[in-house]
C-alpha positions as CSV (number, residue, x, y, z in Angstrom):
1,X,59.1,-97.0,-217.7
2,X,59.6,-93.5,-217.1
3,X,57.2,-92.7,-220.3
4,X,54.4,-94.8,-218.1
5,X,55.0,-93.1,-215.7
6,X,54.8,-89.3,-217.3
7,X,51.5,-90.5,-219.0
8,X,49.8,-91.9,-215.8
9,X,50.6,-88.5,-214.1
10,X,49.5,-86.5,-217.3
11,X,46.1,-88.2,-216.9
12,X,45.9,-87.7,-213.4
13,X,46.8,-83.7,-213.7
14,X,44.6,-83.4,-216.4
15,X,41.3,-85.1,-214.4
16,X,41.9,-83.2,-211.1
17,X,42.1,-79.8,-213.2
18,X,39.0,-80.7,-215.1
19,X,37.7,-81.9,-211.3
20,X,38.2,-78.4,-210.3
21,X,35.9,-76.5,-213.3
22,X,32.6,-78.4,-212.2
23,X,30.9,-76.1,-210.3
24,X,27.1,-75.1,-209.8
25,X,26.6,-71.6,-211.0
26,X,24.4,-69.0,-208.9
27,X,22.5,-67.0,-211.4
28,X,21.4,-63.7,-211.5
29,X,17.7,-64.2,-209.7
30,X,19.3,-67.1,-207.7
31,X,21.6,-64.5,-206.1
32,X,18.4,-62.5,-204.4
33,X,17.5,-65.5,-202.7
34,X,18.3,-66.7,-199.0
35,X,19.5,-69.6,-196.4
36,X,17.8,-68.8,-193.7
37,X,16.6,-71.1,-190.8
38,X,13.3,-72.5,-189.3
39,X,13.2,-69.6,-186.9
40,X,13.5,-66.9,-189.1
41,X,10.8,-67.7,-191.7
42,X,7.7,-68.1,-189.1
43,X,6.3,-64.9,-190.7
44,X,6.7,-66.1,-194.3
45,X,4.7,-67.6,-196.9
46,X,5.9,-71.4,-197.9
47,X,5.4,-72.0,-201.3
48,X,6.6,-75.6,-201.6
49,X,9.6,-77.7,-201.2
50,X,12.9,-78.5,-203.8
51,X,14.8,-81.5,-203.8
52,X,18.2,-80.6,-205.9
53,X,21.2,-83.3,-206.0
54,X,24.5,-83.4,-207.4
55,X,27.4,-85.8,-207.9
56,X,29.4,-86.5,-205.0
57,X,32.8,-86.9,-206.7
58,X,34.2,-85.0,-209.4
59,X,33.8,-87.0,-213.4
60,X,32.9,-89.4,-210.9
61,X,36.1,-90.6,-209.7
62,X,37.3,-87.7,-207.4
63,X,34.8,-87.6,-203.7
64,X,34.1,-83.7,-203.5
65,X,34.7,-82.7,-199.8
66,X,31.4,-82.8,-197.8
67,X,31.0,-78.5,-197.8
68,X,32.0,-78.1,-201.7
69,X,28.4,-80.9,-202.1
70,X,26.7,-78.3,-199.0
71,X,27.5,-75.1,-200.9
72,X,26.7,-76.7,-204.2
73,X,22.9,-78.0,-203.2
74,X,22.3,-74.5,-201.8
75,X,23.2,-72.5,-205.0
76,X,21.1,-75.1,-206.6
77,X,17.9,-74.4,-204.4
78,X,19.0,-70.7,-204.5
79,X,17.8,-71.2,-207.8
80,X,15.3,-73.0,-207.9
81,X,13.4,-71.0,-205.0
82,X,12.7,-68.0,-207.9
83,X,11.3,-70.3,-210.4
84,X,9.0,-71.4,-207.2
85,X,8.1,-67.7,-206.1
86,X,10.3,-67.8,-203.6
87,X,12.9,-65.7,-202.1
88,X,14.4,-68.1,-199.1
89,X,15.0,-71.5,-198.5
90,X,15.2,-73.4,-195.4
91,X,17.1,-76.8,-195.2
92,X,14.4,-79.6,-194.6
93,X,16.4,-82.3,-194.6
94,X,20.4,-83.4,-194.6
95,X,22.7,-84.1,-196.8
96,X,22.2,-88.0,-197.9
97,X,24.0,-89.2,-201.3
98,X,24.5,-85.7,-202.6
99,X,21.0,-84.7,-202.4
100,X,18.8,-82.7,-200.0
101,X,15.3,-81.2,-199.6
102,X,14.7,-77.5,-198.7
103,X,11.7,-75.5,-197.6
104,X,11.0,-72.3,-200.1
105,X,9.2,-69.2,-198.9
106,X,8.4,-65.8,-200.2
107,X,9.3,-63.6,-196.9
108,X,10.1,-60.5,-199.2
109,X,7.1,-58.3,-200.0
């Protein structure tokens, strides 16, 4: 029983610490671009929209807390805003089923 037992926990340790490596990586060019909102890209050039998503839970057993899945979509249209020309993005729409829309602009000369 007590060999169950040490097995089921092993297993459980050994998902929640691979849980905790998934992450969404900023990259170099991703880092130069910004969150801003609505009101502070009026003097900017749009240059399209990205929709990024992600898994909600961890190996897909493990719900990620609602601002882990907020910080992850943004570092994800952080990077996706340079490929676009862009240097800002601007939340369009909310967070639905780990996915989201955002606004990119170039508002850097």
């Amino acid at each position: 029983m007590k060999s169950k037992l040490r097995i089921t926990a092993l297993i459980v340790a050994s998902l929640l610490a691979l849980s905790s490596c998934e992450t969404i990586e900023l990259t170099h060019e991703g880092e130069k671009a910004r969150v801003l909102s609505p009101d502070d890209v009026k003097n900017c050039q749009k240059n399209g929209a990205a929709t990024v998503s992600i898994s909600e839970e961890y190996l897909g057993l493990v719900p990620k807390r609602a601002s882990t899945i907020a910080n992850q979509l943004q570092r994800l249209a952080r990077n996706s805003a340079i490929h676009m020309g862009g240097d800002t993005v601007v939340p369009m729409s909310k967070m639905d089923r780990g996915q989201q829309t955002f606004a990119v602009f170039r508002c850097i000369p």
